[in-house]
LODO-369710 format. One record per residue (C-alpha): residue number from 1; residue in three letters; x, y, z. Coordinates in steps of 0.05 Angstrom, whole numbers. Last residue first. Layout:
NUM:Ala:X:Y:Z;
...
% end
This chain:
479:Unk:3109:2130:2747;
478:Unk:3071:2161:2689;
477:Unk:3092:2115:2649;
476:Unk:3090:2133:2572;
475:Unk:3094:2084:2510;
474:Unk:3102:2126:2437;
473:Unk:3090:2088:2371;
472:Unk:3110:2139:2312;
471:Unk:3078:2132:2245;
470:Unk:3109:2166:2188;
469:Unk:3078:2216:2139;
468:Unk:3064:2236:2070;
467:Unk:3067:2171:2041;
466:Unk:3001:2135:2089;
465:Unk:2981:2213:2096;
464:Unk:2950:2206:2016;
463:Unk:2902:2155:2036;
462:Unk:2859:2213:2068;
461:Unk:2843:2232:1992;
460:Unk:2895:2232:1932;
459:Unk:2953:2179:1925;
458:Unk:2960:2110:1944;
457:Unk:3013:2083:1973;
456:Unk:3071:2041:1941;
455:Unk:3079:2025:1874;
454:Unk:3034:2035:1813;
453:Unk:3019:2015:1744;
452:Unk:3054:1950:1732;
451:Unk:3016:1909:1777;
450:Unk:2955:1952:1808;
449:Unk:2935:2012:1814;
448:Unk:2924:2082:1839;
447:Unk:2881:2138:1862;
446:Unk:2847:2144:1931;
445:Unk:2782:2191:1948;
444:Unk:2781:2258:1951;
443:Unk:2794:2282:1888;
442:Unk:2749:2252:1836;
441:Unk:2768:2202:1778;
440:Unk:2764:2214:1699;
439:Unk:2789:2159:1668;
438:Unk:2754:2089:1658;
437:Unk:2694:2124:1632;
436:Unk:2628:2099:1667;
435:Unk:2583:2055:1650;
434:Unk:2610:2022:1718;
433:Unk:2681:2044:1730;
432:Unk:2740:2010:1770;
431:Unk:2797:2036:1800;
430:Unk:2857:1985:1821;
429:Unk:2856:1944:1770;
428:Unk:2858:1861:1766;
427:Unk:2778:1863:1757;
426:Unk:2744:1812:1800;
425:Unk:2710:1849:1849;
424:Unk:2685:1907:1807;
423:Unk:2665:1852:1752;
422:Unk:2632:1811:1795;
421:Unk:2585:1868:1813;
420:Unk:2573:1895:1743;
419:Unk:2560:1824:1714;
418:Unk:2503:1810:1764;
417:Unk:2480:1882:1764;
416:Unk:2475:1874:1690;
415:Unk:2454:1933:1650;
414:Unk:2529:1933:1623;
413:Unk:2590:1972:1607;
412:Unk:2645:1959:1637;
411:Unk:2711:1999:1654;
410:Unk:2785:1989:1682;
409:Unk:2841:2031:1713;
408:Unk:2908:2019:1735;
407:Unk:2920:1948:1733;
406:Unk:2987:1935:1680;
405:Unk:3019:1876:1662;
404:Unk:2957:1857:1619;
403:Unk:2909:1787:1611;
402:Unk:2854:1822:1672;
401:Unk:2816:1856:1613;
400:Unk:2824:1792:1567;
399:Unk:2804:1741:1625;
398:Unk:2741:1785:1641;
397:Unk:2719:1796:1564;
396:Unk:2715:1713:1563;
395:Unk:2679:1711:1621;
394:Unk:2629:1754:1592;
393:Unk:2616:1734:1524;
392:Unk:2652:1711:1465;
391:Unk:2706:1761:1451;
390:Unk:2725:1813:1401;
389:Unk:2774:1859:1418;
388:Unk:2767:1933:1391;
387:Unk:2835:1973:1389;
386:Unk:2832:2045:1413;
385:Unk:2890:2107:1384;
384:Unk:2886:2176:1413;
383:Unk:2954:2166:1453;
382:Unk:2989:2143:1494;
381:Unk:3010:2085:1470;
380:Unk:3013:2041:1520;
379:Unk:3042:1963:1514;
378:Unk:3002:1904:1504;
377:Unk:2946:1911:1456;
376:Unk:2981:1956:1401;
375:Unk:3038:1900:1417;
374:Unk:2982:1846:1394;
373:Unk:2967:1795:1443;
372:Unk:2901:1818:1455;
371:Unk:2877:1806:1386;
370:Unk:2850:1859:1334;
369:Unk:2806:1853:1290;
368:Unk:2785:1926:1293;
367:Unk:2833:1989:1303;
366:Unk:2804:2056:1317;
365:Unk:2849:2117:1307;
364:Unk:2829:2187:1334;
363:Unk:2855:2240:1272;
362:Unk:2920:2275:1290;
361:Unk:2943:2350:1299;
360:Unk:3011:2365:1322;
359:Unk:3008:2438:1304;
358:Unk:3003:2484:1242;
357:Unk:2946:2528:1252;
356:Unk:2885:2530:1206;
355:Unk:2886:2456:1204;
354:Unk:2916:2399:1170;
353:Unk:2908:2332:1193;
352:Unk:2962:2270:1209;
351:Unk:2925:2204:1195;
350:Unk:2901:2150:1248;
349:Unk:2833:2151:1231;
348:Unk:2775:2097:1231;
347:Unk:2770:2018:1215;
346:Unk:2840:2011:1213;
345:Unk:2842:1931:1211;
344:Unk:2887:1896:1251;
343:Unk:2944:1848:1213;
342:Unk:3000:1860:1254;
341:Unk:3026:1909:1205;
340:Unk:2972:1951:1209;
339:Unk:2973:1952:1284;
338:Unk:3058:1969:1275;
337:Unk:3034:2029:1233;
336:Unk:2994:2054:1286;
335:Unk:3042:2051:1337;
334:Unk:3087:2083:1295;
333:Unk:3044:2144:1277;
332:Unk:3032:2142:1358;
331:Unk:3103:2146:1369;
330:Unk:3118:2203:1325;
329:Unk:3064:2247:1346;
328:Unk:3091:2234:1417;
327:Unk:3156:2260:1395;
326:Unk:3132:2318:1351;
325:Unk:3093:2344:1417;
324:Unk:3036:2347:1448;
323:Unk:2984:2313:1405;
322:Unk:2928:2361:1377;
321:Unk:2865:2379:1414;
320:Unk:2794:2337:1421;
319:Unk:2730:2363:1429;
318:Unk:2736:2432:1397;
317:Unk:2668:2466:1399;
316:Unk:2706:2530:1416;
315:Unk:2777:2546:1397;
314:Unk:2828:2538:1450;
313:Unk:2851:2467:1437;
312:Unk:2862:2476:1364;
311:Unk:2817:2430:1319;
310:Unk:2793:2357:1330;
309:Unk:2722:2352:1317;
308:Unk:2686:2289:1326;
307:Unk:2636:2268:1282;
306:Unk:2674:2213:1246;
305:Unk:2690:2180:1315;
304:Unk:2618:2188:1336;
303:Unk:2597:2147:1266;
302:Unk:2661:2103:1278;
301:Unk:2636:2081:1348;
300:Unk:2569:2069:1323;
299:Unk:2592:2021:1267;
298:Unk:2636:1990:1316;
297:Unk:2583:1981:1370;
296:Unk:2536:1957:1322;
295:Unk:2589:1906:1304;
294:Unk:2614:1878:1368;
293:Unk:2533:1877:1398;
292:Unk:2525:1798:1407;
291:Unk:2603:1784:1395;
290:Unk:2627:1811:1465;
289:Unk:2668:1875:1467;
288:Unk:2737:1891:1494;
287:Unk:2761:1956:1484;
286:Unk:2828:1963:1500;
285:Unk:2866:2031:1488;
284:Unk:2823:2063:1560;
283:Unk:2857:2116:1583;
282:Unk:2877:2121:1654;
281:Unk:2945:2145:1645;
280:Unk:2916:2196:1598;
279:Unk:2949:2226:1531;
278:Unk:2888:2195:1500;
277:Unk:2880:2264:1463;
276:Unk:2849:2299:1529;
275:Unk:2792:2259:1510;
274:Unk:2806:2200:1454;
273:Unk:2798:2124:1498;
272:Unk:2757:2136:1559;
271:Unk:2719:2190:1522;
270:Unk:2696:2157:1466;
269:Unk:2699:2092:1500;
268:Unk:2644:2121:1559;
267:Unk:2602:2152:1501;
266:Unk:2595:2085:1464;
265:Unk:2575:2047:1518;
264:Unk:2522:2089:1539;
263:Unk:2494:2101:1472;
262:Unk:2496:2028:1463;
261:Unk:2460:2008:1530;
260:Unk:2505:1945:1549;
259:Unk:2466:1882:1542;
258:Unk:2515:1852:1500;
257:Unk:2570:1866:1546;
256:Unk:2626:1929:1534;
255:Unk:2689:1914:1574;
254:Unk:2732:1974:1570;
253:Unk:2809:1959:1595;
252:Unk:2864:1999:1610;
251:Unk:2926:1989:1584;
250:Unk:2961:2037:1640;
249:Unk:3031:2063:1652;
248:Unk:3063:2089:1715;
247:Unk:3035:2128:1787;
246:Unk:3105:2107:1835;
245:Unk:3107:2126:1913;
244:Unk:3177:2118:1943;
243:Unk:3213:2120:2012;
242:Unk:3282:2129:2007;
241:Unk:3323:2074:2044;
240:Unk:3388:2078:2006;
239:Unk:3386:2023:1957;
238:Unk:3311:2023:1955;
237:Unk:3316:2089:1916;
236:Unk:3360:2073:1875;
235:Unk:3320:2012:1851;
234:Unk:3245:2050:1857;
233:Unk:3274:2101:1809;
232:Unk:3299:2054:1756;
231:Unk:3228:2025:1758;
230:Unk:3198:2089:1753;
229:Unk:3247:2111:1693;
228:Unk:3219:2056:1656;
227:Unk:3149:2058:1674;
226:Unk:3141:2128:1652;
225:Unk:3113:2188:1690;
224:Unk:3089:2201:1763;
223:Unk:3144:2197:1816;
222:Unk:3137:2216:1890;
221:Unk:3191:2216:1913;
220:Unk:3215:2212:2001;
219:Unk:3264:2228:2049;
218:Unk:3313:2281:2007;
217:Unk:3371:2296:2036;
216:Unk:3402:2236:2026;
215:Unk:3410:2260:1948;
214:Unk:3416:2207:1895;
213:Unk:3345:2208:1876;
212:Unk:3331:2276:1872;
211:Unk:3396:2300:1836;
210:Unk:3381:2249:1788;
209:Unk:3313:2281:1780;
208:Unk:3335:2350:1761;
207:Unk:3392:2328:1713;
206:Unk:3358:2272:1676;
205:Unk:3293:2285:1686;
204:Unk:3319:2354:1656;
203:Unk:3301:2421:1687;
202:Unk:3251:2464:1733;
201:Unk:3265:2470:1812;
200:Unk:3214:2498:1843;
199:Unk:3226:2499:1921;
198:Unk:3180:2503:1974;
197:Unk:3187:2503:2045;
196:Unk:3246:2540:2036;
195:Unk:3227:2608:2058;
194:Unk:3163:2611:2084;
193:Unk:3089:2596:2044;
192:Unk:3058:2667:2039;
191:Unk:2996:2662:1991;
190:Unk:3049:2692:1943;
189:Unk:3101:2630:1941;
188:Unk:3037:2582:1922;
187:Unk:3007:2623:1871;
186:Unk:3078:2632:1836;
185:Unk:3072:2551:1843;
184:Unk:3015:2546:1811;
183:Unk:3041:2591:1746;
182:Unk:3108:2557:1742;
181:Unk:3071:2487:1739;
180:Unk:3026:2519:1687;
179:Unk:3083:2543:1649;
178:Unk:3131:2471:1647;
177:Unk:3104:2436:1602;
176:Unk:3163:2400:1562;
175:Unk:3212:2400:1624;
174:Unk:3157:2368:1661;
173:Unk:3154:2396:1732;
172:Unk:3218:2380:1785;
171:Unk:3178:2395:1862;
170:Unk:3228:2409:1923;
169:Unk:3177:2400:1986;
168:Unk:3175:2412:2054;
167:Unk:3136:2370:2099;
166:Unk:3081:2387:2144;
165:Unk:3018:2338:2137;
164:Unk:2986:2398:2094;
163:Unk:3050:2410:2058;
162:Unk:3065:2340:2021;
161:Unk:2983:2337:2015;
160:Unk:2975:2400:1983;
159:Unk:3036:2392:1931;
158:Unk:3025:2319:1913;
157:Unk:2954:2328:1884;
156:Unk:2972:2399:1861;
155:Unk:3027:2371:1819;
154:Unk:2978:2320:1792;
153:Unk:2925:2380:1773;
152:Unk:2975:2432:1741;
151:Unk:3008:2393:1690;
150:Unk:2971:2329:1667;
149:Unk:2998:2304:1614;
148:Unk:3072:2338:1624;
147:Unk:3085:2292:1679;
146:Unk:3106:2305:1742;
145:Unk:3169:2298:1802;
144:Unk:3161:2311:1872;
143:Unk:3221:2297:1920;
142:Unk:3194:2307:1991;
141:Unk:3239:2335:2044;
140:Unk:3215:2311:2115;
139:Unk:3165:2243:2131;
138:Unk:3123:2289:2176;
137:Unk:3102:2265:2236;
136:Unk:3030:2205:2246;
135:Unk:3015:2193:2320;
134:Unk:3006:2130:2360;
133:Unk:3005:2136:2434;
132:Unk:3009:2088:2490;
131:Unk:2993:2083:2555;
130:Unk:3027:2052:2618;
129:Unk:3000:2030:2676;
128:Unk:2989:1957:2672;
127:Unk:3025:1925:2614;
126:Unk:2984:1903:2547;
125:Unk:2983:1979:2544;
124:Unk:2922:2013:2537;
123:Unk:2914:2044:2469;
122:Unk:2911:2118:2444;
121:Unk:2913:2130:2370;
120:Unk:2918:2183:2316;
119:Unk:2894:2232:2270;
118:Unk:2901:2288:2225;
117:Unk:2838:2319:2221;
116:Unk:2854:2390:2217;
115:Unk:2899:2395:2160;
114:Unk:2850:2338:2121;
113:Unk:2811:2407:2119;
112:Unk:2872:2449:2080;
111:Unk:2879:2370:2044;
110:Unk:2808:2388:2018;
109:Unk:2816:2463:1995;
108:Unk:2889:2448:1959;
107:Unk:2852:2389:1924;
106:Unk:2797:2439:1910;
105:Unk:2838:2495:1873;
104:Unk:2875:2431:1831;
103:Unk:2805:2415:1808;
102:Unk:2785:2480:1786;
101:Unk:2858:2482:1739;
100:Unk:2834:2411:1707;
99:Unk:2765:2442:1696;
98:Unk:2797:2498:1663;
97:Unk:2840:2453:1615;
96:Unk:2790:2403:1602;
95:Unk:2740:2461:1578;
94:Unk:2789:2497:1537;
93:Unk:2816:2428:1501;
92:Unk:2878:2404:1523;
91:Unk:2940:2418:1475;
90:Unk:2988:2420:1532;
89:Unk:3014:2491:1533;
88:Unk:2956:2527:1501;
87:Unk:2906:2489:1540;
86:Unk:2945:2505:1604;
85:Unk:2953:2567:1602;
84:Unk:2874:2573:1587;
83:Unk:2859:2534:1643;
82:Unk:2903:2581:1686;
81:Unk:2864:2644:1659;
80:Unk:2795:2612:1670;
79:Unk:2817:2581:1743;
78:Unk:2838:2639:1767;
77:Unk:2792:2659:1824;
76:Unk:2788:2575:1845;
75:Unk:2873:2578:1836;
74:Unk:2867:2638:1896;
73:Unk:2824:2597:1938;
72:Unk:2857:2536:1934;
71:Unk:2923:2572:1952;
70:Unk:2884:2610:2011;
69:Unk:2861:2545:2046;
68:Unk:2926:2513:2037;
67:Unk:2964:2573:2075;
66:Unk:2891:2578:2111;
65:Unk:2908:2497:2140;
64:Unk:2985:2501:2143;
63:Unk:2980:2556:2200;
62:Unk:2918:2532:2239;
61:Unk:2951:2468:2243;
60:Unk:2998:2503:2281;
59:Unk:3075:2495:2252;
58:Unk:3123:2437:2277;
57:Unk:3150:2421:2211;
56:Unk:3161:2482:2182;
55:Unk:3209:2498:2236;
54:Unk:3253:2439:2231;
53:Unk:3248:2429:2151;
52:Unk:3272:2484:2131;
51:Unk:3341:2473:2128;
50:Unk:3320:2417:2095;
49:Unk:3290:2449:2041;
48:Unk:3341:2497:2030;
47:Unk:3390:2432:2022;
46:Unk:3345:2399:1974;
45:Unk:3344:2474:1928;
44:Unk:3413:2484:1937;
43:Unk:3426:2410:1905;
42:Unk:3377:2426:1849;
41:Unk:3414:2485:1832;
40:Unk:3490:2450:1840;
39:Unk:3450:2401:1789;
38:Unk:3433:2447:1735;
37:Unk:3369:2481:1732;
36:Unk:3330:2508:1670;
35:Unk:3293:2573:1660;
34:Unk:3237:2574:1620;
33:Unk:3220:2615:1559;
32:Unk:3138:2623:1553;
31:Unk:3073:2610:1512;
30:Unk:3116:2607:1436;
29:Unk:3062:2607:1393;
28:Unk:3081:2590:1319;
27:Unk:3072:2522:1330;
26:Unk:3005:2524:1339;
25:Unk:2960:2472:1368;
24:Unk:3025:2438:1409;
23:Unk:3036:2511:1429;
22:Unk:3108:2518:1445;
21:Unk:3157:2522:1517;
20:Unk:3221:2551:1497;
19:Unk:3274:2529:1533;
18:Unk:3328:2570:1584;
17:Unk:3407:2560:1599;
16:Unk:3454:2555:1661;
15:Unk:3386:2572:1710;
14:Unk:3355:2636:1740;
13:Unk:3333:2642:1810;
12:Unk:3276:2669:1841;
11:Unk:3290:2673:1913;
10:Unk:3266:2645:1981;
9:Unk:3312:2585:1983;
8:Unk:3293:2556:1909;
7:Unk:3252:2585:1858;
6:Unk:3269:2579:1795;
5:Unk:3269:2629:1732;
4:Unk:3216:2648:1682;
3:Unk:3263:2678:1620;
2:Unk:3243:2738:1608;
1:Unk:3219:2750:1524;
% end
């Protein structure tokens, strides 16, 4: 099997040692052997970029627009084949996995059109005869590093933007997913982007993105991962003036009101809480639900729950894939032993299943009487495991939802505009959905949160140039 290699300066570039990268639905299925860096390669890669830098920087619009244009393009004609990649790798279901692939195609397409409408200011002077100019430059070298959850759409959402407003870019993928990040940016280096602009650089958090965040070469991360090593990012980061963006953890909530339409309600938690195996940011673990319809929305949600068929991601009719690794598997078994232990009921799942292929396969667990100060209420999971909250009636649901050191993403379901309005203005989150799931979000429009979930700017839509670039103030006087 060859070993996928690097690519920093121009060149594909082999690493100190290799991984195998495994099917999470079968074990047996090695997808790919991928090349690891070590820091001297990370360190070449920064310093290509910067080298870079200069010319890339002041290219024609024109120029970064059909490079972008072209990239989108290209991921659009191979969406099926990518999405299939990436089911196998991650453990997403077919569909998830090829609508994840035609969404990173239309983030390239949109920030190729934000190319051209990069904007800025002209203001009179408070002094007479002088004008001034505001304008938005690239920030430089952008450190990008993703997550394994979501492993060709994320790095496409900092990808196309770090390009678009003319940086260069030295992106670290998931060293446990790393073949649909390989894949994208193989599309990337054959629609023509120069030497050096960008540089794949595959490896250890721990190698890779130490490298990142000590360097002085590099102007700006973007970070999307753990809360832990986000924090610990933002510190050394802030101790040499890097600029930072942070996307951490989430306990989202899902407030479902009496007069909630059931099959509504129930279709948003199934999928807010056990799509793409709850191994979302923006999953919804917290279901909060007033007395008057608590227990026909529990029966209902076990019914769905006991319907739904987890199997291996690539096989049709599958609606929910297997874990994605033995390590996550772990955690979640914990998890749901430490609900048990609390004294929460396990009204539905939560056991290890057998299937045709051996893989990391687990059966969506819903947890009833359960409190909000539970740790399967407090801290993320991440995973396909939901605990129902019973509360009293609205106001009640709204102090629960905002009673979390996270605000990424919240949901209600209700037939009250009343309710529905106050909610969107009073919910602690930073995206909020009305009989809606609380994940699934679109691209051009901004994504983050609040508290513990994010730092710094937003990403996705026109908010993305608030990261990407830096404002200049310019005075001129024509004498």
């Amino acid at each position: 099997m060859s070993v996928h290699a690097n690519y920093i300066a121009g060149s594909w570039v082999e690493g100190p040692d290799a991984a195998k990268n495994v099917n999470p639905s079968d074990l047996s299925d090695v997808v790919g052997e991928y090349t690891r860096a070590d820091r001297a390669q990370a360190e070449q890669a920064i310093a290509a970029a910067r080298a870079a830098f200069p010319k890339w920087s002041m290219t024609t619009l024109q120029e970064r627009h059909d490079l972008l244009d072209k990239i989108g393009n290209t991921i659009l004609a191979k969406k099926e084949e990518l999405g299939r990649l990436l089911s196998r790798e991650e453990g997403k279901t077919l569909p998830e996995g090829i609508g994840e692939a035609a969404r990173a195609g239309q983030i390239f397409k949109f920030f190729a059109g934000e190319v051209l409408r990069i904007q800025g200011e002209k203001l009179a002077s408070v002094r007479p005869g002088i004008d001034v100019e505001i304008t938005r430059e690239p920030m430089g070298v952008i450190g990008l590093i993703t997550p394994w959850n979501f492993p060709i759409a994320i790095p496409a959402w900092k990808i196309a933007p770090a390009l678009a407003y003319g940086n260069c870019v030295v992106f670290k993928p998931a060293d446990l997913v790393p073949g649909s990040a390989w894949a994208l940016s193989q599309i990337i280096i054959d629609s023509g982007v120069p030497s050096g602009v960008f540089n794949l650089v595959m490896g250890r958090g721990s190698v890779v993105g130490e490298a990142f965040v000590a360097s002085r070469d590099i102007d700006a991360i973007s970070f999307t991962g753990s809360v832990g090593t986000g924090r610990a990012i933002a510190v050394r980061c802030a101790e040499i003036g890097k600029k930072v963006q942070l996307e951490m953890g989430g306990k989202n909530p899902m407030v479902i009101l009496d007069d909630a339409d059931l099959n509504t309600a129930v279709g948003a938690a199934t999928n807010s809480a056990f799509f793409s195996t709850g191994q979302r940011c923006t999953a919804s673990s917290r279901l909060i639900v007033t007395e008057g319809i608590h227990d026909r929305f529990v029966a209902a949600m076990t019914e769905k729950l006991k319907s739904l068929k987890v199997d291996n991601a690539l096989k049709q009719g599958t609606e929910m894939g297997p874990v994605v690794d033995q390590s996550q598997l772990d955690q979640d078994l914990s998890y749901i032993d430490i609900g048990v232990k609390e004294g929460a009921k396990l009204a539905f799942g939560g056991e290890r299943l057998n299937r045709e292929t051996e893989g990391f396969y687990l059966s969506p667990a819903l947890f009833i009487e359960t409190t909000n100060d539970m740790r399967i209420s407090r801290e993320e999971i991440f995973g396909p495991v939901a605990s129902v909250i019973r509360v009293k009636d609205y106001e009640a649901a709204l102090a629960t939802a905002n009673d979390t050191e996270f605000g990424l993403s919240a949901g209600i379901a209700t037939s009250s505009l009343k309710y529905a309005s106050h909610f969107k203005r009073a919910s602690q989150a930073g995206m909020v959905m009305v009989n809606l799931p609380t994940a699934g979000v679109d691209y051009h429009v901004p994504f983050g949160g609040r508290k513990g979930s994010s730092y710094g700017p937003r990403e996705q839509g026109r908010y993305a140039a608030e990261f990407y670039t830096v404002v200049k103030t310019a005075y001129t006087f024509p004498g």
